[in-house]
Every structure is written in C-alpha cells, then in structure tokens.
N, C-alpha and C positions, 0 to 999 in steps of 0.2 A: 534597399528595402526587400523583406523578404517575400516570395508567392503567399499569397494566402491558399494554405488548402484547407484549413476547416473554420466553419463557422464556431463553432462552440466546443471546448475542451475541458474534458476533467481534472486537474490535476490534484490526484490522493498523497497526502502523505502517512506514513507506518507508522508502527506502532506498537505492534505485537498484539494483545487484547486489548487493549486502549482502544486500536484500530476498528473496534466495535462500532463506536461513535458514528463514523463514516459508513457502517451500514446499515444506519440510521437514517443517517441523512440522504444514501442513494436511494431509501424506499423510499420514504417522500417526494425525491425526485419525479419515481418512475411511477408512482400511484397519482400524480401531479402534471403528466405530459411534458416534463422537462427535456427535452430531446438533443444530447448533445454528438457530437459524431466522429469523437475519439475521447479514449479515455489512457493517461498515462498517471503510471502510480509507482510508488516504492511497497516493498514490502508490502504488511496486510492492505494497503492499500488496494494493491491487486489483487490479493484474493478476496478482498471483497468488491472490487470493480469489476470481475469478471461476472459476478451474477448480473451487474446491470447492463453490457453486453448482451446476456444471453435470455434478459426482463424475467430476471426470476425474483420476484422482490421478496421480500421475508424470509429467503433459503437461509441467509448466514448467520442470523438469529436462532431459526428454527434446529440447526444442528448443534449451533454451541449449548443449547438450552437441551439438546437428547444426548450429548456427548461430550463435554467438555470435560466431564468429570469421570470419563474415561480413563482408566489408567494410561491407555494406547495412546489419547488423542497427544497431551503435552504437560510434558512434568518431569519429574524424577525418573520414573519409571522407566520412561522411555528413552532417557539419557544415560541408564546404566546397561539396559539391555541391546541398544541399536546405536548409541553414543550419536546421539542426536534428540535435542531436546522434541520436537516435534514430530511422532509419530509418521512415520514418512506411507508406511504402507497404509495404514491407520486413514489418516489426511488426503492421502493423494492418490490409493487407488480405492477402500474399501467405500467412503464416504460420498465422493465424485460417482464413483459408477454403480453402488449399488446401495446403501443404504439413506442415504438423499441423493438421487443423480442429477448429475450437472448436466443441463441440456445442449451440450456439444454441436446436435443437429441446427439450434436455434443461433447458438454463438456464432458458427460458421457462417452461415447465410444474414446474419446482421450487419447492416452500414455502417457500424459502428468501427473503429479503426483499435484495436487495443493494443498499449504497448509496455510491458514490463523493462523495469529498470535492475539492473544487475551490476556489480562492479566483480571488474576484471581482477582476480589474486595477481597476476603478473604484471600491469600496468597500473593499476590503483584506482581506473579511472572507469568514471560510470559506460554503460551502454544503453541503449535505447531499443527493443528490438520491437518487430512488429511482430505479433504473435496471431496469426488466420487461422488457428488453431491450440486447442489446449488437450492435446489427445496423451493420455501416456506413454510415453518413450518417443514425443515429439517436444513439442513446445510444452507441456506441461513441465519437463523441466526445469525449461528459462523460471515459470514460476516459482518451482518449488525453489531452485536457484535463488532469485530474487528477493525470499522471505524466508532463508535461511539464515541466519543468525548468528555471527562470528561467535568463538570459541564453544559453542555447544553444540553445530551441526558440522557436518562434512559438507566439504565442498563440492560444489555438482559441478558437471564437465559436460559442457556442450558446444560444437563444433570446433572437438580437440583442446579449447580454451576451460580454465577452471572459475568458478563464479561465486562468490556471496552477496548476502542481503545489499540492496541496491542502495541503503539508505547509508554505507559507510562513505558512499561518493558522490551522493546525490540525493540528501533528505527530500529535499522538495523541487519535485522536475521541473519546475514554473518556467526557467531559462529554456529548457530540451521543449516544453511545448511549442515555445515559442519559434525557436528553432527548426523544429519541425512544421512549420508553415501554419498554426492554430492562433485565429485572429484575437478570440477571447477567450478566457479562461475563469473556468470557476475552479476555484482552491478551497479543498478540504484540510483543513490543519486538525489535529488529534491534542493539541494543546489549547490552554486559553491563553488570553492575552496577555504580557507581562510575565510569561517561561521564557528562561535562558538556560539552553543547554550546558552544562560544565563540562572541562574537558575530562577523560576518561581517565583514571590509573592506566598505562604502556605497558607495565610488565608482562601482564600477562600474553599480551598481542603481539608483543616483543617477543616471549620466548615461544609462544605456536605459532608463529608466521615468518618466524627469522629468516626461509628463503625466500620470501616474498616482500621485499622490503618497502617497495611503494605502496602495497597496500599498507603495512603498515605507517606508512608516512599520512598516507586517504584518513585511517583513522585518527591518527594525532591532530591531522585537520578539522575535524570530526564537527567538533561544538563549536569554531570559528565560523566554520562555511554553513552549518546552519540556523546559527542566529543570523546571517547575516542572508540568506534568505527569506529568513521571518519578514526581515525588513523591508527587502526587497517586495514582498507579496504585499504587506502591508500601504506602502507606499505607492504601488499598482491598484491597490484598490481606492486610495484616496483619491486619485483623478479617472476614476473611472476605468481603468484598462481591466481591470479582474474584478471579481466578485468572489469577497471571502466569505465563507461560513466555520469558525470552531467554538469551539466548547465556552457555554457563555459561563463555565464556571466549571472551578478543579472538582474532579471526583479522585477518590482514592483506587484507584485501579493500578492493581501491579502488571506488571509486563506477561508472567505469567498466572494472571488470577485466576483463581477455582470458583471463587466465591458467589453462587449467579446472581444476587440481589444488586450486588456490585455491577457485574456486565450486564445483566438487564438494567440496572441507572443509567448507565452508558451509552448503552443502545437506546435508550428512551431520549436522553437528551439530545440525543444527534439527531432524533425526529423532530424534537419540541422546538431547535435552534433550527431545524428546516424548516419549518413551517411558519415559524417566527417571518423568517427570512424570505417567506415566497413573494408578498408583494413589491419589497425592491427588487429582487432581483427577476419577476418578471417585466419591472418597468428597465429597469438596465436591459434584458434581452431585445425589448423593444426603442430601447434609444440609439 
C-alpha cells in the first residue's frame, strides 16, 4: 500500500480549447474554498491548473476573451511563421509576464504541489515532474513542453531529454496521482459521458517522428489507453475513490477555436457542472 502524501488531488485532463471547460470548473473551485494540495494535469490541463496554484481564478478566461483572436496567440499564423501552432513567445512569455501576469511570487510560496505531464520523444513514455516553479527558461518549459502538440509544434528539450504534449502517454494522470502518494482525487474530464477516442491516421507521425519510434508506438496507443482510462475514472468514481466532474453535455468546440461565443459556452459550462456538483462533492470530501 502506498504512503499517503496528499489529501486531495486534481487530476486535469487536455484538450487544447476545449480545456476551457476545466477553467471553469477550477474557479468554482477556488471561489468555493475547495482546497486541494496537488494538482497534476496533461496539456491545457496545466495551463489552466497553474492559475489555481497560484488562486488567480478568472485569469484563463479573461485573456482568451482579450486574446485569442490574436493572430500571435494560436492558428495559422503562428504555424507558418514560427512553425508552431501556438504562439510560443506570444503565450509564454508576452502574456504570463506582462500583459496578464502570472503570479509566480504566489505559485511559488503555495502548498500546493503542481505537477506537469510530458511524454518522453525517446522513450514514448509519460513523466511526471514537480514543477516549484514556472519561471521562463525553467520549468516553464516542462509546461510549454507538456501542451505542445504533436506534428504542429517543436519539441522542447529539457534536462538534455526532448518532450511533447503529455496527453500522447498519459491522457488522464488518474494512475500517476495515485502513485504519487494522492489519497483522493477529483478528475476533470474535458469530454462528456459516452466519447470514445478513435484511433488516429499513423502517417503522418510516422513520417515526422521516424527517429523516435516509441513515441510513435505511445501514439498508436493513443485511443486504446485512453478510453480505457475513461473507465478506469469512471469506475473509481462509482465506489467512491474519485470524484468526477465533465461536461454534462457536448458543445461544438474545435481544438483550435476562434469562436468566443463558443469558448465562453465552454467556459460557462464547466462553471454550471461545478456547481451543479458542489454538494456531493463537498459531502464525499467529508466522508
């Protein structure tokens, strides 16, 4: 049996702008005294669990609603001129430090534990890191690492190893929380009930990943290992061990949408299914 070290854990899963939803559901959290004392996430998952680390609630809303429709932020634009769909300079240093900053001073000094998920290009296989910081040209990184997005971003490299989105090896950290000593767990899923992943077209991951060939084996895994995660959370939640919260219904949100009417739906619902949700799951914190 393993140590307990935390009482209450987040587990986020991605998503890309889907992963809206889930910054939804952590304001509710954090405007609600929900107080958990790590959080581990894939993709947007983390970047949007980092504001609840650092209790900025309404940050990841407030910037996709001043910015999304940026050419810089994530699109085309930014995929022909930096060959990376997501604005790297844009995202990760102009927006964090200066035009909504990220309170670094507050993340730092929080008891909260945060950990990004990343998958290894030379092994295929997820990591878990603790991140005691999200400074740039530290651990900010691992994140942008972690929600960088097979065949339209560049791989990031840190501690000599190379890394992408964390959700090709590990949609839903549910297992790693656990493993990491976290006794309960609330699960954010970015889907509603009754999505099965398909598996992907290979070619193309085949022909830009050919020296990396377990990762791409991690991807051909891909939609196996995470339906059957689904199930796995699902199943945890039936006898009490997690506490699920997703989407009590599909919205049309493309991975990269522009549309704000669209991700403010998104964002809205992941409030209205948090809140929906607040008094089981403050009687489950108390059982």
């Amino acid at each position: 049996m393993k140590e307990t070290k935390y009482n209450l854990g987040l587990v986020l899963e991605g998503g890309a702008v889907r992963g809206i939803y889930t910054a939804g559901v952590l304001d509710v959290l954090m405007e609600n005294g929900v107080q958990a004392d790590m959080v581990i996430g894939t993709s947007a998952g983390c970047i949007h669990g980092c504001n609840y680390v650092s209790g900025q609630a309404g940050r990841s809303i407030r910037y996709y609603r001043k910015y999304r429709n940026d050419r810089h932020f994530m699109g085309f634009y930014s995929l022909l001129t930096t060959g990376e769909v997501v604005g790297r300079k844009f995202c990760y240093e102009d927006i964090p430090l200066y035009l909504d900053p990220f309170d670094e001073k507050a993340f730092e000094a929080s008891p909260v534990d945060f950990y990004v998920t990343v998958t290894n290009l030379n092994t295929g296989r997820a990591e878990h890191i603790l991140c005691e910081n999200l400074r740039l040209d530290d651990k900010m990184n691992l994140l942008r690492g972690g929600a960088s997005m097979p065949l339209c971003s560049h791989a990031v490299e840190y501690g000599g190893q190379l890394y992408l989105d964390g959700g090709v090896a590990d949609s839903i950290p549910y297992q790693a929380a656990g493993d990491l000593g976290c006794q309960r767990r609330l699960v954010v899923l970015t889907q509603p009930a009754g999505y099965l992943k398909q598996p992907a077209n290979m070619l193309p991951f085949q022909a830009m990943y050919r020296r990396y060939p377990r990762f791409v084996q991690a991807m051909a895994d891909r939609a196996r290992m995470y339906n059957a995660q689904v199930c796995q959370v699902e199943q945890a939640a039936k006898t009490g061990e997690a506490f699920l919260i997703r989407p009590s219904k599909a919205l049309k949100v493309g991975r990269m949408e522009h549309d704000m009417d669209r991700i403010n739906a998104q964002y809205e619902l992941g409030r209205t299914d948090a809140l929906a949700a607040l008094p089981a799951l403050r009687h489950w914190l108390e059982g």
